[in-house]
C-alpha positions in Angstrom: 65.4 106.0 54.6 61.8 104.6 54.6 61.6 105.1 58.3 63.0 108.8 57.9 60.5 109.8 55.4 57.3 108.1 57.2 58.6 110.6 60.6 58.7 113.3 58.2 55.7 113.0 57.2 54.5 114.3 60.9 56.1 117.9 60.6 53.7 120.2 61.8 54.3 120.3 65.4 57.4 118.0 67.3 54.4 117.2 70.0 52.2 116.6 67.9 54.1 114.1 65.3 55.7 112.4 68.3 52.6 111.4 70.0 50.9 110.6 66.3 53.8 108.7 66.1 53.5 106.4 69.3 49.4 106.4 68.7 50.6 104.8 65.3 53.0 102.7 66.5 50.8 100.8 69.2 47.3 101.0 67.1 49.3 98.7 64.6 50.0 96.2 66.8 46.9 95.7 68.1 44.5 92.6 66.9 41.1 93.6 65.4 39.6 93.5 68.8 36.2 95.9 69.7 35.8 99.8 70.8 36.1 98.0 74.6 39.7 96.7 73.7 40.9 100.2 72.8 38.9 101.9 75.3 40.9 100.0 78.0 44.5 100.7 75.8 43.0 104.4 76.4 42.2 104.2 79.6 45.8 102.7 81.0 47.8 105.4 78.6 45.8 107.9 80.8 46.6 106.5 84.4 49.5 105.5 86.7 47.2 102.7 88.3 49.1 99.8 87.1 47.3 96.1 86.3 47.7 93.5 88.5 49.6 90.7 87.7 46.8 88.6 88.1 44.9 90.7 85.8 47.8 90.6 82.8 48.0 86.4 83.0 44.0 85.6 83.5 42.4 88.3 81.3 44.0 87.9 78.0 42.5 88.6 74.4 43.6 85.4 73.7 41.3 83.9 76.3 38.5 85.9 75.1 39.0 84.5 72.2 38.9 81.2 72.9 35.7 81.7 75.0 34.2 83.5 71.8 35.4 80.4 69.8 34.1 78.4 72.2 30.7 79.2 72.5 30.8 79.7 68.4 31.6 75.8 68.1 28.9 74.6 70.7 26.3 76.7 68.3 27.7 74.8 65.6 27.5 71.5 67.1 24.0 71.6 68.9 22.8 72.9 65.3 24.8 69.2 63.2 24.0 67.3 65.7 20.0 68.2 66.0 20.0 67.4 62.0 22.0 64.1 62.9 19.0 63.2 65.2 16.9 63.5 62.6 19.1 60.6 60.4 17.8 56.4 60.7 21.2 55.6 60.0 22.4 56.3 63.9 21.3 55.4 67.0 20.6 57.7 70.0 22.6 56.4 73.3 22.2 59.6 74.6 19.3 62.0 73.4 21.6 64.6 71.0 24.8 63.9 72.8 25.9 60.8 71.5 25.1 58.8 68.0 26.1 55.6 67.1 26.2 54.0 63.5 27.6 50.3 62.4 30.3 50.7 59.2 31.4 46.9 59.2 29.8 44.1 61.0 31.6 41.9 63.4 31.5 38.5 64.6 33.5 38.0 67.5 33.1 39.2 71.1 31.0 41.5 72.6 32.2 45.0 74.7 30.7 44.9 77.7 30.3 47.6 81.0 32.7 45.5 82.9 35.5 44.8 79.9 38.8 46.1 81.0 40.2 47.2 77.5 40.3 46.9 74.2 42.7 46.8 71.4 41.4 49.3 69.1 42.2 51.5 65.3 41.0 54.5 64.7 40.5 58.1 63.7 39.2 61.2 65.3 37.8 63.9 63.5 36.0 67.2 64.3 32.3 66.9 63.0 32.2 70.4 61.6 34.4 70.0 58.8 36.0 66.2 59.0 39.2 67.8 59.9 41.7 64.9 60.9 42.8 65.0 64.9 43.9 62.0 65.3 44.8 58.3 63.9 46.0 55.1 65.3 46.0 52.7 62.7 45.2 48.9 61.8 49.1 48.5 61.9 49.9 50.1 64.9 46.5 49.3 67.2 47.0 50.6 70.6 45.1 49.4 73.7 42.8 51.4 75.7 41.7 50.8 79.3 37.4 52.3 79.2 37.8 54.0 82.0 40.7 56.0 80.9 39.0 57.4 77.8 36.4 60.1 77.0 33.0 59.4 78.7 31.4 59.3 75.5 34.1 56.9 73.2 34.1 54.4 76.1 29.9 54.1 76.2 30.3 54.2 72.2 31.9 51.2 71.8 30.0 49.0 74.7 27.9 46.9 72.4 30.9 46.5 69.3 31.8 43.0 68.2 35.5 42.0 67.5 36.3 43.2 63.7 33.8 45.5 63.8 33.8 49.2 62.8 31.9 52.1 64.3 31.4 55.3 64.0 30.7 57.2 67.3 29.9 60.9 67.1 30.2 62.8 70.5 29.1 66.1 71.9 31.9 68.1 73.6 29.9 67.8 76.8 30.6 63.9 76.7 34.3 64.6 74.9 36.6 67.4 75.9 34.1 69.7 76.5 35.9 73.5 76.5 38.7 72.7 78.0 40.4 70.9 75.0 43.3 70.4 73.6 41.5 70.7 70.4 38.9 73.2 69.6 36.9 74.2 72.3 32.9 72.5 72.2 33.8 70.9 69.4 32.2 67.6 68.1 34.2 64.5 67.8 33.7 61.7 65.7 35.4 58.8 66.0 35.6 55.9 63.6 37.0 52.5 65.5 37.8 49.3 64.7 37.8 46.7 66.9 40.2 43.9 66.8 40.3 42.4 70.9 38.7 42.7 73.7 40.4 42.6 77.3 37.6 41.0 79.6 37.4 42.7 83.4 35.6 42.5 86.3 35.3 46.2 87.2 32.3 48.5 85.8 32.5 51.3 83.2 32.0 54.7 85.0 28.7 56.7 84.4 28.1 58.7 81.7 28.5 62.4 83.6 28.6 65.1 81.4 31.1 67.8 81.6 31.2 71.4 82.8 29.6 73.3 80.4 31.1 76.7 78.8 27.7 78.1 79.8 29.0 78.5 83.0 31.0 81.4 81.9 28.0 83.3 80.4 28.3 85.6 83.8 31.7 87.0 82.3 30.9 90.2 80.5 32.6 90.1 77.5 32.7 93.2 76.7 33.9 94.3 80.7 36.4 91.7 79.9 37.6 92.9 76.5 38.6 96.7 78.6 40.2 94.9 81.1 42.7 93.1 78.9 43.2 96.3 77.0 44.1 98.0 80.1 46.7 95.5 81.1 48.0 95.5 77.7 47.7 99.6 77.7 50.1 99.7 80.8 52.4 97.4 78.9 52.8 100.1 76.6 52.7 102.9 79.3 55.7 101.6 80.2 57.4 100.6 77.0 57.1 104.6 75.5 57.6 105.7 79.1 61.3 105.1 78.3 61.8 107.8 75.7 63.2 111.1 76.9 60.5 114.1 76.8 57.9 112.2 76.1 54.6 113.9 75.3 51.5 113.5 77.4 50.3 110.0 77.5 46.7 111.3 77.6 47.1 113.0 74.2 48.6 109.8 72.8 45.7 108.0 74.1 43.1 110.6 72.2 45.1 109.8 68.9 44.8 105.9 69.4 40.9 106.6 69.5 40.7 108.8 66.9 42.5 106.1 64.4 40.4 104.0 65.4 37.5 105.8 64.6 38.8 107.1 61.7 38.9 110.5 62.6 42.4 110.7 61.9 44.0 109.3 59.3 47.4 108.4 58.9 49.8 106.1 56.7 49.2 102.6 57.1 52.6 101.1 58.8 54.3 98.1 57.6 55.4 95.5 60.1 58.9 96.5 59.2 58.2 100.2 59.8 56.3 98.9 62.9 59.4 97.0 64.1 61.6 99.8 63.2 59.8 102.0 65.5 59.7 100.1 68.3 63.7 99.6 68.0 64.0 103.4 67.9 61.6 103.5 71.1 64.1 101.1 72.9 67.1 102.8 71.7 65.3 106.4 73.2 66.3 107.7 69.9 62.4 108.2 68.1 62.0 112.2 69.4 65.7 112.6 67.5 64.4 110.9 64.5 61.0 112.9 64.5 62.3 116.3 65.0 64.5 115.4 61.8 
């Protein structure tokens, strides 16, 4: 009944509340992405050219997103970081990339460039908010060959006696960098305890930052944004291209951009309703509903 009295509310003209109707249906879908995003929905609605398929795995809003978030977090860090600089407690090992500061005293061994391993607890968090990432603790201990671990963790801990604990606080560019399995450019911090030392004979790697995410400041964001709106437009196209007598997918595209500028103004849909609609699009049975 709620889905028969939100088509009724479209009674003016069957053309007219149909394509209202599917302008409805996608624009509440869609994330709260820029004009550029609904400009490209727009243009695909208007078009046979289809996207490539290329073009529907690599330019995704969810990638944008992640280079937005990206480049958001390395702001973040270069700002905590430049006030960590600034703090006795640490010491520089690499000029505002990588801090270290002694909790707990040790007396035992030294880490060295050419140790093999060590037998390690400890916690990783993001620097931004302490979030937890991960923990290995005194119970379990777990070895780690240097050469195997971030740049930045592995030159941490050269220096650390046996039962001593250290924080290490590492830029992205010496941790994950934006290719993580974390955040993207976030901070690490690391608080370790040593407990053994695994002497060696081969020498710990240089420390060689990573690729930076300013190497995608060529990508134009906003060209970007229209291009995964297009491939996600054709998506559609060809979703409502099922329904019998459609109406003109160039007039449905004008209504998308006219709710989204607010020009018109329709009933908010649930995601029920939403659903709902899209069930009746499959079925080929929205036109019967509207016209009722």
């Amino acid at each position: 009944m709620r889905l028969y009295l939100l088509l009724c509310l479209f009674s003016c003209s069957l053309a007219a509340d149909v394509t209202e109707t599917i302008a409805q249906v996608i624009y509440s879908g869609l994330p709260s992405y820029c004009d550029a995003y609904v400009k490209g929905i727009a243009r695909a609605l208007s078009t046979t050219e289809e996207a490539t398929p290329q073009l529907e795995e690599e330019v995704h809003p969810f990638t944008l997103e992640w280079i937005a978030q990206a480049r958001s977090n390395l702001a973040e860090t270069e700002r905590l970081l430049s006030r960590l600089s600034q703090n006795p407690a640490y010491e520089a090992l690499q000029p505002g990339k990588l801090f270290v500061r002694t909790l707990k005293k040790g007396e035992g061994d030294v880490v060295q460039t050419t140790s093999d391993a060590i037998e390690v607890s400890l916690c990783i968090y993001k620097l931004e908010d302490s979030d937890l990432l991960t923990c290995v603790s005194a119970l379990q201990q777990s070895t780690f060959h240097l050469n195997d671990i971030i740049s930045g963790l592995a030159h941490g801990v050269v220096g650390m006696q046996v039962g001593e604990t250290r924080e290490v606080v590492i830029h992205p560019d010496f941790a994950y960098g934006y290719n993580s399995n974390f955040e993207p450019c976030c901070a690490l911090v690391a608080k370790i305890t040593l407990h053994s030392i695994h002497p060696g004979t081969s020498s710990l790697s240089p420390l060689i930052p990573l690729a930076s995410i300013a190497e995608c400041d060529h990508l134009d964001l906003e060209a970007l944004l229209e291009l995964a709106g297009f491939a996600d437009g054709r998506r559609c196209y060809r979703h409502f291209a099922d329904l019998p007598d459609h109406p003109p997918f160039t007039k449905v595209a004008q209504a998308l951009q006219e709710l989204h500028q607010g020009s018109l103004t329709l009933e908010p849909l649930d995601p029920d309703t939403a659903a709902m609609l899209h069930w009746e699009v499959q079925m080929n049975r929205l036109i019967a509903h509207a016209s009722s």
